[in-house]
C-alpha positions in Angstrom: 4.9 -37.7 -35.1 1.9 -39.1 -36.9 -1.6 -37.5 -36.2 -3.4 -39.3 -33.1 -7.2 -39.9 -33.4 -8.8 -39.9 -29.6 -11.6 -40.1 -27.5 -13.4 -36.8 -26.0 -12.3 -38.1 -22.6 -8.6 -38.7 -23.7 -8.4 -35.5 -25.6 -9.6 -33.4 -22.4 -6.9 -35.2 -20.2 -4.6 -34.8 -23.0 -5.3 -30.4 -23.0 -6.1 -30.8 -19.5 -9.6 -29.0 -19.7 -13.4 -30.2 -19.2 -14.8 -32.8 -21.8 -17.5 -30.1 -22.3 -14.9 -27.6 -23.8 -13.9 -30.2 -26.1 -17.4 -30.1 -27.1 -17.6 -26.7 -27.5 -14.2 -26.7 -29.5 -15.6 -29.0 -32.0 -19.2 -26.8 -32.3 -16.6 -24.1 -33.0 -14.5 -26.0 -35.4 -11.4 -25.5 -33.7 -10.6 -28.8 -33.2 -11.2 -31.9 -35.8 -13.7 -33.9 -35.8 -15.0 -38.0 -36.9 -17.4 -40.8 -36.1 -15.2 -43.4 -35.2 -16.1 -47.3 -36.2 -17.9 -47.6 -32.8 -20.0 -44.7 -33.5 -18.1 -42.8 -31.0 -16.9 -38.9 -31.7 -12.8 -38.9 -32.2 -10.9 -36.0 -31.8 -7.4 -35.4 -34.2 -4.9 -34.4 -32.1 -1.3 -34.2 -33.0 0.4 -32.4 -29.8 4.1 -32.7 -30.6 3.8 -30.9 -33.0 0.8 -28.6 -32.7 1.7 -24.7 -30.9 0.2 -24.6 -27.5 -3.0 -23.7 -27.7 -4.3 -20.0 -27.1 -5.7 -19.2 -23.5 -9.0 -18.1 -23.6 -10.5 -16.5 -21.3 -13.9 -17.0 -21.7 -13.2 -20.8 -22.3 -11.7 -20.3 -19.1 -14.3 -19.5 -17.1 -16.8 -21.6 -18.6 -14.2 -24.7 -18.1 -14.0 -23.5 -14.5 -17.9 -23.2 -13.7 -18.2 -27.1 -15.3 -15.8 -28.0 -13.0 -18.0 -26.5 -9.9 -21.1 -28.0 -11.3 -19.6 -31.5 -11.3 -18.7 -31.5 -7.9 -21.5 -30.1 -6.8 -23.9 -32.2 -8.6 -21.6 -35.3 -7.8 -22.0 -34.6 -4.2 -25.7 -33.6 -4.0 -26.1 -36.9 -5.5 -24.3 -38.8 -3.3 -26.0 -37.4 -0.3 -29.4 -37.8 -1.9 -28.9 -41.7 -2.5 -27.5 -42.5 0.8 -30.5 -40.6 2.2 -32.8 -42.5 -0.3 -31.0 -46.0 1.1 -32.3 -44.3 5.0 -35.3 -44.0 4.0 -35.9 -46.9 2.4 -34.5 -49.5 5.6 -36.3 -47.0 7.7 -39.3 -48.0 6.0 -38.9 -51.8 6.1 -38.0 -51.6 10.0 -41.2 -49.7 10.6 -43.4 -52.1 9.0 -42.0 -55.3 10.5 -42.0 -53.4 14.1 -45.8 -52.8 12.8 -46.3 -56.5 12.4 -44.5 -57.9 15.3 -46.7 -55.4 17.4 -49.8 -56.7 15.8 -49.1 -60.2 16.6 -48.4 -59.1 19.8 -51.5 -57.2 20.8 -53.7 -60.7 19.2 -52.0 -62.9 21.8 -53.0 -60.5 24.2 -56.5 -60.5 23.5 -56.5 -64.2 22.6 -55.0 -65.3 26.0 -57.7 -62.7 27.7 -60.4 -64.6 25.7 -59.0 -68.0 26.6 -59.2 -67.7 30.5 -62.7 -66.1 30.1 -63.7 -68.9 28.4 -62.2 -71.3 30.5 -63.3 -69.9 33.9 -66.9 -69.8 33.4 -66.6 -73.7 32.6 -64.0 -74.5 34.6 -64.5 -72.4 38.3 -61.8 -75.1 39.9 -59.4 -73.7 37.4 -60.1 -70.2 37.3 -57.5 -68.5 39.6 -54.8 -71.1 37.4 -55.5 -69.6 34.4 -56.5 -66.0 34.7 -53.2 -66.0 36.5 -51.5 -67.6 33.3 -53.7 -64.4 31.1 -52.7 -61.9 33.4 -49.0 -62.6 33.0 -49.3 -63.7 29.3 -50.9 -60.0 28.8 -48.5 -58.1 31.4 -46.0 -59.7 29.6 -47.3 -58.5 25.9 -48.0 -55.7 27.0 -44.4 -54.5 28.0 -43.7 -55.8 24.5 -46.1 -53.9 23.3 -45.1 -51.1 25.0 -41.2 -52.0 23.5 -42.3 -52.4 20.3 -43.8 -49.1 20.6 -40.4 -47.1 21.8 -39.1 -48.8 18.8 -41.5 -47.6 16.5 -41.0 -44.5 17.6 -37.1 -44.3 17.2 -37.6 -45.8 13.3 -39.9 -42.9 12.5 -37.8 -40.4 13.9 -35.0 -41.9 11.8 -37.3 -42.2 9.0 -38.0 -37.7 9.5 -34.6 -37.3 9.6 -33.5 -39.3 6.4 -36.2 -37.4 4.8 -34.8 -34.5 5.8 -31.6 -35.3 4.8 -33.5 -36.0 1.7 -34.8 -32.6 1.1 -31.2 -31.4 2.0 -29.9 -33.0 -1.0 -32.3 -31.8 -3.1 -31.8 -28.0 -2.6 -28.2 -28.5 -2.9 -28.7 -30.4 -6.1 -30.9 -27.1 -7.3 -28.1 -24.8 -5.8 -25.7 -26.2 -8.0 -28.0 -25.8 -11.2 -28.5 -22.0 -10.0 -24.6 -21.6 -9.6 -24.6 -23.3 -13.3 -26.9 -20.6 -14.5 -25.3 -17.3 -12.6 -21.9 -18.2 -14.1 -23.1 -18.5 -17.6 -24.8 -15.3 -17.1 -21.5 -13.9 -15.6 -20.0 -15.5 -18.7 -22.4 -13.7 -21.3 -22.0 -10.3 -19.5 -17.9 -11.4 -20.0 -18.5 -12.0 -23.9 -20.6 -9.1 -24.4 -18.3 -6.9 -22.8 -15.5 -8.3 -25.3 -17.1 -7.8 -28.1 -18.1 -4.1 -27.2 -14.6 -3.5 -26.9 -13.7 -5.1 -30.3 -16.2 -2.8 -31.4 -14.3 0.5 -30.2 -11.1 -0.8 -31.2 -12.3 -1.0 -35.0 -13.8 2.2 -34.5 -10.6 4.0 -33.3 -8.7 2.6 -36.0 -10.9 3.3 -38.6 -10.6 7.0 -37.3 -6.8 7.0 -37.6 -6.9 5.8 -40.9 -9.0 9.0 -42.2 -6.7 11.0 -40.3 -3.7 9.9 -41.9 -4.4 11.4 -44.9 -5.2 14.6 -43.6 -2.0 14.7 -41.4 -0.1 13.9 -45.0 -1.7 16.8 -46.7 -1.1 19.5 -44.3 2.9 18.3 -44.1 2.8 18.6 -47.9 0.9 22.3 -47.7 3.5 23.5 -45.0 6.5 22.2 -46.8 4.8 24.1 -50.2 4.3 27.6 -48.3 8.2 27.3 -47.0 
């Protein structure tokens, strides 16, 4: 089947691992690597015919903690714009309900103003309109007083979305310190390997001098006989 020349994307569906072990194939020249005409990076694959790969299990783990780290950081981010979005309509109703109370208390103090005005030079008129004021203010009052309650259930929705806010964030920085204590688990992992490489050598460094020593004392015991 003739070589296939793919995407980092296709070639991690294609091995079923994490984009970023393609990556770290390619830094390791394990796998072959071009600039395709779009400027994009284009793996040679040619699975038909190539043996399965070797499991690695140091790739294994570090596919694994990518894996954990996307989630996680998908998810923190999700919660963190939703409680951006809370925030931000929270913020909008609070200043309208700000407004809308404003207006309200200047009607108050305009009608109050009004009937002052108006009784001192109208006396014949006075009990008319300072009953109008009085019931014009009870009246913006209690939606004043509405206004208020409803002021006071936006900020309360506004502390929790921030809340919710800060929630995502320490998630978010939980993920990156998950991140960082598997690739230090994954260093101890590849410093462990390597010390035992190192004793393997070793040991069969020592056999070899001791082979020709065995050989010589079979040849000095079959010379005595």
């Amino acid at each position: 089947m003739p070589e296939q020349w793919l995407s980092v994307a296709e070639a991690a569906t294609q091995l079923k691992v994490h984009p970023r072990t393609i990556e770290r194939r390619i830094a390791s020249q394990k796998l072959e690597s071009r600039r395709g005409d779009n400027g994009l990076v284009q793996i040679k694959l040619d699975l038909p015919d190539d043996p399965p790969p070797m499991i690695d299990p140091f790739e294994t783990v570090r596919d694994l903690a990518d894996r954990q780290v996307d989630i996680a950081a998908g998810s923190a981010s999700t919660i963190v714009k939703f409680a951006q979005e809370a925030t931000d309509r929270a913020t909008r109703e609070l200043a309208i309900t700000r407004q809308e109370r404003d207006v309200a208390r200047n009607q108050s103090r305009t009608a109050w103003i009004g009937s002052s005005g108006i009784a001192a030079t109208c006396l014949a008129l006075l009990g008319m309109i300072g009953f109008w004021a009085m019931r014009v203010q009870a009246d913006s009052r209690a939606k004043v007083q509405g206004m208020s309650k409803e002021l006071e259930v936006i900020e309360t929705d506004a502390r929790h979305a921030r809340q919710q806010y800060t929630v995502a964030q320490q998630r978010a920085e939980d993920a990156m310190k998950a991140q960082a204590m598997a690739e230090g688990r994954l260093d101890a992992y590849q410093q462990q390997r390597e010390a035992a490489e190192a004793r393997l050598q070793l040991a069969r460094k020592e056999a070899q001098e001791q082979k020709p020593r065995l050989v010589d004392r079979l040849a000095s015991l079959f010379a005595t006989e």
